[in-house]
N, C-alpha and C positions, 0 to 999 in steps of 0.2 A: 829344509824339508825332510830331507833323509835323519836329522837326529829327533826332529817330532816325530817321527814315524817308530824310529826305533822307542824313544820314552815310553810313546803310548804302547808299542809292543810289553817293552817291560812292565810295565803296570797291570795290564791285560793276563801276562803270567803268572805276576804276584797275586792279584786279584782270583783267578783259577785257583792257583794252587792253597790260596786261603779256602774255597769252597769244597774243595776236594779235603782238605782236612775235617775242613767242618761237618759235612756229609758223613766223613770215619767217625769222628766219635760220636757224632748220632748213632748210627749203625753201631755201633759199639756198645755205646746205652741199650740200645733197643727196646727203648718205650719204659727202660728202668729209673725210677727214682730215687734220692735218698730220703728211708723211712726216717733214720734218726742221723741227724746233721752234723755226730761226731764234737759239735761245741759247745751246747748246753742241751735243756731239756725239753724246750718250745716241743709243743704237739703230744707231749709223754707226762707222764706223772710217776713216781716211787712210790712203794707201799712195802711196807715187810711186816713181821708178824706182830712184833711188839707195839707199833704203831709209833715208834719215834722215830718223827724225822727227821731229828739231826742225826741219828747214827743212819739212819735210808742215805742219806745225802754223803755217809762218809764209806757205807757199804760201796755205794754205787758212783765212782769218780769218773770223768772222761779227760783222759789226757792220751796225747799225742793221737789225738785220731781215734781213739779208740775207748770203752766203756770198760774200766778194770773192776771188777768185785774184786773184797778184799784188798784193799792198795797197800802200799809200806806204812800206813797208821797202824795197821794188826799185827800182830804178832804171827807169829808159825802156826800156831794153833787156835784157834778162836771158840771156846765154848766144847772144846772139844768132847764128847758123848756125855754131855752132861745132862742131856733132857730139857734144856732150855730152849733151842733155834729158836730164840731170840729176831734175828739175824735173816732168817728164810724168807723170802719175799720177790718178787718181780719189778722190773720197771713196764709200764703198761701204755700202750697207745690208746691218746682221746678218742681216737674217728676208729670206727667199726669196719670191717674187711669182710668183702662175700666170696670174690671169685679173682682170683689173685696169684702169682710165682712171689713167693717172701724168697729173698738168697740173703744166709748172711755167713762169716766166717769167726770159728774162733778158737782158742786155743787155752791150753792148763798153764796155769802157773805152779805153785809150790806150796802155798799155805794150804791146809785144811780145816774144817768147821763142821759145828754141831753133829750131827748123827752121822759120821764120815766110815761109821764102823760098822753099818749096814748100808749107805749106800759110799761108794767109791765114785772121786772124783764126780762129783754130779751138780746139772745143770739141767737148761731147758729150753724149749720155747713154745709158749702155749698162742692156739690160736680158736678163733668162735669160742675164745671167750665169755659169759653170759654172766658169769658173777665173779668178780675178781677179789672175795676171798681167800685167805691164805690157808691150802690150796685152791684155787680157782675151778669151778666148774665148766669146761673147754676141751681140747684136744692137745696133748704137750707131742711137740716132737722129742723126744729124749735127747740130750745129752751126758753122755755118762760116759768113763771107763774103768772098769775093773783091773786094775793093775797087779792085784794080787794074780788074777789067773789068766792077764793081757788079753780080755776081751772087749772091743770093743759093744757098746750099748747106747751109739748113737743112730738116732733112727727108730728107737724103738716106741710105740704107741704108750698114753697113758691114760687112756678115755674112756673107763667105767663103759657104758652101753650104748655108748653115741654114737658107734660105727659097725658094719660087717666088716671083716676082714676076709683075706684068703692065708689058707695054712694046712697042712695035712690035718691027715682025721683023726681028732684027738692031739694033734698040736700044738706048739706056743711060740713057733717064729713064722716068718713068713715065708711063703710057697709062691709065688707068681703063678697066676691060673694057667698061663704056658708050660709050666713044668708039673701040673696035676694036683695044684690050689683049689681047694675046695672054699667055698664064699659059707661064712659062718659067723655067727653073734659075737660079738666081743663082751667079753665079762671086768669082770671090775682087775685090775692088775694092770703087771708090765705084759706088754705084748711084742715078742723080740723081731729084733730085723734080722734081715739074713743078713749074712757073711760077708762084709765086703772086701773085695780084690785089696783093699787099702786102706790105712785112718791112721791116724796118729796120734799116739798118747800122751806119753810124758818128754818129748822128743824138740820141745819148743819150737815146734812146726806147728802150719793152721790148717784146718779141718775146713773144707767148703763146703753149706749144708743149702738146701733149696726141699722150701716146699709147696708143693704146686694142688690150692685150694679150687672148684669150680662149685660155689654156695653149699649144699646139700647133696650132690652127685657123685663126689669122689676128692680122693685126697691121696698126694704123692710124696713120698719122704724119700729124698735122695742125698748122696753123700759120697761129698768127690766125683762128682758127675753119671753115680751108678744107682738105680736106684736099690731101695733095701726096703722099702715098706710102701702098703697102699690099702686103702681103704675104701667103701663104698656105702651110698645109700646114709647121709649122716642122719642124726636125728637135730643138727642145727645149720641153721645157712647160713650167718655172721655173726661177726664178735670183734670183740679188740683183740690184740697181739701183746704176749709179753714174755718176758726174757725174763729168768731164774736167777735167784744166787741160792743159792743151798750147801755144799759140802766142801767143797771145793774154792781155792783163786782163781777167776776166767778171766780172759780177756775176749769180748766180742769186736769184731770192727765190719766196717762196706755192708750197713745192714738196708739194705733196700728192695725196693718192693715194685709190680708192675701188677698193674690193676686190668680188668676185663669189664667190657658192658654186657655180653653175654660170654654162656657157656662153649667150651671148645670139647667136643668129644675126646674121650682119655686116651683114643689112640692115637692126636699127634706129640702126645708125651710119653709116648713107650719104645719108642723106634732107640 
């Protein structure tokens, strides 16, 4: 009697303590998905400028977990300021996103490509999407860094007149309306993020980017858990999502996504 007692005791604790785990990394997910599954392409398609897909398919590799543009098939240089970007293109999500937290993380590798002599080390991730020509018509979060003058310029806006922003008067980074951000039309250009406490360049360390969409109301560009850019009043509420190869070797990885049925007021994402 006494060693039934004890079994079923043990069982009872292994049984708990499986639930309690399992509870954690729910909690731990917190209602996050994975957008791109790290193994093949299921849910996404490639496109780049030339319009051939065997070189899309040899831009764009996933190994060990992760999405490399540029792999060890290119050389050091690829196309370098020859006026071709060839090469330029995104991988793009089939299913459309309104009101949504994207997080994904990534980091520079060493090659560089096509126009690398006006933009440095550059990337992206475009979202509201509406035409996925090369460039697309949408909203990019920038990634970039400037190495010549070690700035970073991830975070920064790339969306022609889709959004207002805030930024001082006569301005081109951004101001958080708490620190005397004025709300104003975005024009055609780069629109800079502020300054972040941290980011990392050529340092083969990875950069954590999260942007936080609610359809047409507002939009957050955060980086390293700080935010550097925000937007308001868009002029679209969904699109597909896609990730850049442009100038630079990236490697993206943990690109995942947490969808919304409705809108959250932007103040529980400013705290």
């Amino acid at each position: 009697m006494k060693l039934r007692y004890l079994v079923n005791s043990v069982i009872a604790i292994a049984v708990f303590g499986v639930l309690i785990i399992s509870c954690k990394n729910k909690n731990q997910n917190n209602g996050f998905v994975k957008l791109h599954n790290s193994k093949n392409w299921t849910g996404w398609y490639l496109k780049i400028r030339s319009g051939d897909m065997e070189m899309a398919n040899k831009v764009y590799s996933i190994e060990d977990d992760m999405i490399h543009v540029f792999n060890d098939q290119f050389p050091d240089s690829i196309n370098l300021n020859t006026g071709k970007n060839d090469t330029h293109g995104l991988f793009y999500t089939k299913k459309k996103y309104s009101k949504f937290i994207l997080r994904f993380e990534y980091k520079w590798g060493t090659k560089i490509a096509n126009n690398f002599d006006k933009f440095q080390y550059d990337a992206g991730c475009y979202y509201h999407v509406t035409d996925d020509k090369i460039w697309p018509k949408g909203i990019e979060y920038q990634v970039r860094y400037n190495h010549i003058k070690n700035e970073n310029h991830t975070g920064d806006f790339w969306a022609g007149n889709l959004l207002q922003w805030y930024t001082a008067e006569g301005g081109n980074t951004f101001l958080n309306p708490d620190k005397g951000g004025i709300l104003q039309p975005m024009k055609n250009g780069e629109h800079l993020a502020s300054k972040p406490s941290k980011f990392n360049g050529l340092n083969d360390k990875w950069n954590k980017c999260e942007v936080i969409v609610m359809g047409d109301k507002y939009c957050i560009h955060k980086l390293n858990g700080e935010i550097v850019n925000m937007g308001v009043n868009l002029k679209v509420s969904e699109g597909i999502i896609g990730f850049q190869s442009e100038t630079a070797e990236i490697f993206y990885r943990n690109i995942e996504i947490k969808e919304f049925d409705k809108e959250l007021p932007i103040g529980e994402f400013l705290d």
